[in-house]
C-alpha positions, 0 to 999 in steps of 0.5 A: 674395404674390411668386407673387401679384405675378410673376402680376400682372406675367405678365398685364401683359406679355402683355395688349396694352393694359398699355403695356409695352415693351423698354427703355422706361419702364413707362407703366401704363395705366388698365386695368392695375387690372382686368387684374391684379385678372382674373388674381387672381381666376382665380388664387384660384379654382384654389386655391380648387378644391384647397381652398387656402383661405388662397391663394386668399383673398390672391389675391381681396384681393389683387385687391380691393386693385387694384380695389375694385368688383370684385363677383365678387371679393367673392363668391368670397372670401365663398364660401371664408369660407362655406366655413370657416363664418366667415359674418360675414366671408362676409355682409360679402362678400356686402354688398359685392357687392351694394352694388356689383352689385345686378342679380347675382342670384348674390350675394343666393344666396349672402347668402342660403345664408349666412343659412340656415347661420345660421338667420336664415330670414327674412333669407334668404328675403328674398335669395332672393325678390330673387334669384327675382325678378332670375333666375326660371328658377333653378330651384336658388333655388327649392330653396333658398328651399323648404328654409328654408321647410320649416325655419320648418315652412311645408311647404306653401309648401316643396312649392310651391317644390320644384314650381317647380324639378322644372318647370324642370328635373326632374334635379335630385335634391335636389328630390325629396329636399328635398320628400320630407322636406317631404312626411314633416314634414307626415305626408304619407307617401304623398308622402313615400315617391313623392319618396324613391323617385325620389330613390333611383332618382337614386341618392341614398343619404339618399333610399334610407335614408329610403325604407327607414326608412319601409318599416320603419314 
């Protein structure tokens, strides 16, 4: 926490808007809150790149502490909560920045990827709907919410949504690999082996292993 606290004090001597001076009372002003809470959260999200996990959530609280609305700040601590598989914790971070920034089609992702690691489809589903329908280009969403379909065993809506994301960008290699296995799950291995190949070509070694088993059949 002093590392914490030397940073906070860092970013208000530079910012020209802290009130700062030499040899003169501190006058803090209304934005000291959100340029600390700033440097706290780019701070957490270095640890949270070195995978030091337990720093970089006491610098996210550290910055909710200072501001209390900062959805982002949520979201990152709800990631690294994810992350360790506490997703109870990681869901409550997730509503808290939806609660304060519903228009962020990010945090219904990532309530949703956690609902998923919990096999609550349905509940993901519905935060992926909402993402789709603030950001539809996302062609990530798509995949997404095609992989829960395709847990709930409803192959047919998982294809269309894995066409959905190859016709926004078709460089992504897990489409192929997620509709290839949607493709196998409805017997359907003509498909199954075309996707899995593409996959493999993308250098995918699960795609690669599937297409082998599948020659083997």
């Amino acid at each position: 926490m002093k590392q914490i606290l030397q940073l906070v004090v860092a970013a208000l001597l530079l910012s020209p808007y802290s009130g700062f001076a030499v040899g003169k009372e501190v006058v803090v002003e209304e934005n000291y809150n959100k340029i600390a809470a700033d440097v706290l959260v780019e701070k957490g999200f270095q640890h949270a790149l070195k995978s030091e996990f337990d720093d970089a959530i006491e610098a996210y609280t550290a910055a909710i502490a200072l501001d209390p609305n900062f959805a982002l700040a949520y979201n990152y601590r709800g990631h690294i909560y994810y992350l360790q598989r506490k997703y109870e914790e990681a869901i409550e971070d997730f509503n808290k920045a939806v609660a304060i920034d519903s228009d962020d089609s990010s945090h219904f992702i990532s309530r949703g990827e956690a609902y998923t690691d919990k096999r609550q489809y349905d509940k993901a589903i519905e935060d992926f709907n909402k993402a789709i329908s603030l950001d539809p280009e996302n062609a990530q969403t798509y995949i997404d919410r095609g992989y829960v379909y395709d847990k709930k065993g409803e192959q047919d809506a998982a294809i269309e949504d894995f066409n959905k994301a190859a016709s926004i960008d078709p460089g992504i290699a897990s489409i192929y690999t997620n509709r290839g296995t949607a493709y196998f799950n409805k017997a359907d291995m003509t498909h199954a082996s075309t996707d899995f190949q593409k996959a493999c070509n993308m250098k995918i070694n699960s795609a690669c292993n599937m297409l082998k088993g599948l020659d083997q059949r």
